[in-house]
Each structure stands twice: as structure tokens, then as C-alpha cells.
N, C-alpha and C positions, 0 to 999 in steps of 0.2 A: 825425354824418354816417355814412352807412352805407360799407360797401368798395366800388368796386365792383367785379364781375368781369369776368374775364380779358377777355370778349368785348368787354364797355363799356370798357373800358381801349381795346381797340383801334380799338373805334367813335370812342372819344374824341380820339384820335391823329390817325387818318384826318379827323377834320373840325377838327381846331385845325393841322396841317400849311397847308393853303391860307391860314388864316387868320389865321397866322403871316408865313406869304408877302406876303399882304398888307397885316398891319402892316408889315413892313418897307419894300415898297414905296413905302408911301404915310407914310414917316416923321413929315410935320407932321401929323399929326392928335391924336399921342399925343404929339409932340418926336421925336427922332433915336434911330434904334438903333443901340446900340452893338455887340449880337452881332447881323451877318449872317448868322451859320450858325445861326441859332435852326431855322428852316423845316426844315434838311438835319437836325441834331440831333433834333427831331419825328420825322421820317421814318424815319431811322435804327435808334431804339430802338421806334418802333409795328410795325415790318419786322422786328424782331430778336422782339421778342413773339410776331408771328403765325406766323412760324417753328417760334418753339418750341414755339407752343400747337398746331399742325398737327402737329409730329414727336411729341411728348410730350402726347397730350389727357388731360386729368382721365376717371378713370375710378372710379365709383363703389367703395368699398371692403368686401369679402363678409366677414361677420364670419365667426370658427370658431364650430361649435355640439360639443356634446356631448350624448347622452342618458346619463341613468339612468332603470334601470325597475326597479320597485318590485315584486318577485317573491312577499312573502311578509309577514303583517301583523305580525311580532315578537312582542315582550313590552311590556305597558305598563309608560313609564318607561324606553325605550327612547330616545336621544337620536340624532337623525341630524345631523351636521354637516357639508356641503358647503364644500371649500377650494380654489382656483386659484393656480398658481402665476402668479402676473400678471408681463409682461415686464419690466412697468416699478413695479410698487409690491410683488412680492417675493412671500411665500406669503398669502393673504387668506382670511378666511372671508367668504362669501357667503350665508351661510344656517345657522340650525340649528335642527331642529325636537324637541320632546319627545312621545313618542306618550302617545295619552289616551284613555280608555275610550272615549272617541266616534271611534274610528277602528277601523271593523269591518270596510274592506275597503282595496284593496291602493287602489284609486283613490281614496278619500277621505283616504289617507297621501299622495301624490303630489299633489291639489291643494294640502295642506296645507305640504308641504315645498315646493312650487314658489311659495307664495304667500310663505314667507319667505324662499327665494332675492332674490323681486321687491321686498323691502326693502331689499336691501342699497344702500348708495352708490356703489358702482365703477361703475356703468352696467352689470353684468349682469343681465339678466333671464332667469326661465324661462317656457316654453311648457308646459300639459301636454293630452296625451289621453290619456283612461283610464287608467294605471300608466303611462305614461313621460311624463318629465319631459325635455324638451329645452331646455338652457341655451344662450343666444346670449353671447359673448364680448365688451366693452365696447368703443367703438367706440374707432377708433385701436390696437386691437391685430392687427390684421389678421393678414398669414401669422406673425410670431412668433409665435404663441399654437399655430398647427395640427404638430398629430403628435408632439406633445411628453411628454405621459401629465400634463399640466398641470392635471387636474381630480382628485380624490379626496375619498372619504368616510369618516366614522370614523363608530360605531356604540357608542357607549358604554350599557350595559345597569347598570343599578344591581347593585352586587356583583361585575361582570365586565367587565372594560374591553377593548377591542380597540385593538390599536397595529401599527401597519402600519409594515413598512420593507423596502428591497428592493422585491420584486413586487407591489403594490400590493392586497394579495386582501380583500375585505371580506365576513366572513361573522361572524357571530353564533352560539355553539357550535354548529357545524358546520351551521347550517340558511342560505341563503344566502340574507337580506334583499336587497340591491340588485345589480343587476349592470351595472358599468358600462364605460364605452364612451368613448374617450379624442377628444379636440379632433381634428379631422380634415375 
């Protein structure tokens, strides 16, 4: 049986109150009731709901996004690995791409890394247009996730590895592959 919502809870209230009322009323139909106050008890918590559901409404939840944009085409063999610090499952990879002779421009590395983003399990997805890759943050992370620098990339090149600590800088000897752009 499915939930139902807040509303039908209180639709449901409002028409089993009288109807309550008048089982009791009319006791032999069903035998005698024991609880009198069934009708006020109805009333009471379908009032106490509608209350709350007026003061407090359900309001749709905005995920964080983040971009990265893809500035510059590397070196083949070139590894991008996108990682999130998630609120509640800790640091995650979400994605990692291996560049490959068939990647001659900056947009067809950005399709390619947004499309193994879109693999991942966590519920992250990315969006991309042309070089920028915008990542939508998994649902239920709402404002924990925003303004926190909770997204980064490592760029490991065969021969040369990049290790990021502190200020989060992602460059590739000294030519600056992605430039990103924190949850916000």
C-alpha cells in the first residue's frame, strides 16, 4: 500500500472525524464503544497536522551544482579523476576518465568525462555544454554540500603524478587542464 501524503492524511482525518462521531452515536450497529473520545482524538491530531503542514510546508530541495571546464586537451594517457566530499558517505570518486587518441578537442574530453561522472552510484550526475561539465550533487545532500570546496580533481599523467594538498590547484606541468569551481 502506498504512503499517503500529508494532504490525504488530512483529507482522511477530516472525513473519518464525523464518522467516528457517528459510530459512536449510534453504538448498536457495531456493539457499544468503549472510547468516547475517539471523534475529539480524530480531530485533535488531523488539527495538530494541518497546523503544522501550514506553518512548516514541504518545499522542494535545490541540489548544489558545480562546474568544471575543460581548458586545454593534455597528454594522451592522461587520467582525470573527479572526487566529492559527500556529507554522509565521506570522500567518493564519482568519475575517472583516461584520455585517448580520439579526444582532439576540449568538448569531446568533457562529454567523455561527464559521461563517466553519469556512472557513478551516489546519485551524482553531470550535465555538459561544450567544455564545461556541470555536476548536480545527489539528492538529500542539500545545503550541506554548498560552499564547502567539496568537489576536486587529480590529473595523473603517466610518468608524472599530481597530488594536491592544502589549496586544491589542478594543473598539469604547469599548463592548466581543468579549472574548477567549488559546490555553491
Amino acid at each position: 500500500m502506498a504512503k499517503l501524503t500529508i494532504d490525504e492524511t488530512i483529507e482522511l482525518g477530516d472525513i473519518s472525524n464525523p464518522l467516528a462521531a457517528n459510530y459512536q452515536a449510534n453504538g448498536s450497529i457495531f456493539g457499544p464503544r468503549k472510547a468516547v473520545s475517539a471523534p475529539q482524538t480524530i480531530a485533535l491530531v488531523t488539527d495538530a497536522l494541518r497546523w503544522q503542514w501550514e506553518a512548516f510546508p514541504s518545499v522542494p530541495e535545490v541540489r548544489a551544482t558545480a562546474t568544471l571546464t575543460i581548458d586545454t586537451i593534455g597528454d594522451l594517457g592522461d587520467t582525470i579523476t573527479i572526487y566529492v566530499d559527500d556529507p554522509f558517505l565521506g570522500i567518493i570518486s564519482i568519475g575517472s576518465y583516461t584520455l585517448t587518441v580520439s579526444d582532439t578537442t576540449t568538448d569531446i574530453i568533457a562529454d567523455n568525462v561527464g559521461d563517466e561522472i553519469n556512472l557513478n552510484v551516489y546519485d551524482y550526475y553531470a550535465t555538459v555544454v561544450n567544455n564545461i561539465i556541470t555536476i548536480t550533487a545527489a539528492d538529500g545532500t542539500g545545503a550541506l554540500i554548498n560552499g564547502n570546496n567539496n568537489i576536486y580533481v587529480t590529473i595523473i599523467t603517466p610518468g608524472f603524478m599530481n597530488t594536491e594538498s592544502g589549496d586544491r590547484l589542478i594543473t598539469e606541468n604547469n599548463n592548466n587542464l581543468i579549472t574548477e569551481q567549488t559546490y555553491g
